[in-house]
C-alpha angles and dihedrals in degrees: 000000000000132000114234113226112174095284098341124095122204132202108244105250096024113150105253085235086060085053116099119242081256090071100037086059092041094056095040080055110034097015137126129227092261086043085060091038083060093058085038088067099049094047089054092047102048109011093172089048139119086264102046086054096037092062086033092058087050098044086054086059101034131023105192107191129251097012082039098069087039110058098035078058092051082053098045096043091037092053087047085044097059096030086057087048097054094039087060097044089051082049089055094037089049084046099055093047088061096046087041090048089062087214122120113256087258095055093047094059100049091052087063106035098259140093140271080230101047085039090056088055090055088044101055092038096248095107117037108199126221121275094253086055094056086051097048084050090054098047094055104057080042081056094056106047087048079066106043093250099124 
């Protein structure tokens, strides 16, 4: 069975990330609710994907009412969503490498040009550090158990 979409067919079953930009646009403007909950899916799955841009990049263009307003809020809470959620699994990573270091926070921090206080931040989620941080971070507690510290 395939989906009909304008002049785009569509494998029944296709990933909406699989569907050209043809189709994404056909079913925010023609289609149903379990057509949308489709694309809802996808977004909260991938809020970053191909899909998520691709109706992003519509609803930029275009902003259809009722399904409009939706489906740019599942972006924008989906994206907040995922961006709270990684900030508190760099908070735990950058935890355990302290608890793994076997150095005291202060320590820690000095060992790698910042802080206790700024530490605690990363380390509680408030604050994310910089890339080169958390690599300074990984390297250290490398560092150690090279040397038999940890």
């Amino acid at each position: 069975m395939t989906t009909l979409f304008r002049n785009v067919d569509v494998p029944s079953g296709a990933p909406p990330a699989a569907w050209p930009y043809e189709a994404i646009v056909a079913t925010i403007e023609r289609g149903l609710v379990q057509d949308w909950a489709v694309l809802t899916r996808e977004i909260r799955r991938d809020p970053w994907g191909a899909v998520a841009r691709q109706v992003a990049d519509y609803l930029d263009d275009q902003r259809p009412p009722g399904v409009g307003p939706l489906l740019a809020g599942v972006i924008e809470r989906s994206r907040a969503q995922t961006a709270e959620s990684e900030k508190a699994e760099v908070a735990a990573e950058i935890d355990g490498l302290v608890r793994g270091s076997g150095l005291t926070s202060a320590a820690f921090a000095a060992r790698i040009g910042t802080s206790a206080s700024r530490l605690s931040t990363y380390r509680r989620g408030s604050v994310t550090p910089s890339a080169a941080v958390l690599l300074r971070m990984r390297r250290l507690v490398e560092q150690l158990r090279d040397e038999g510290l940890t």
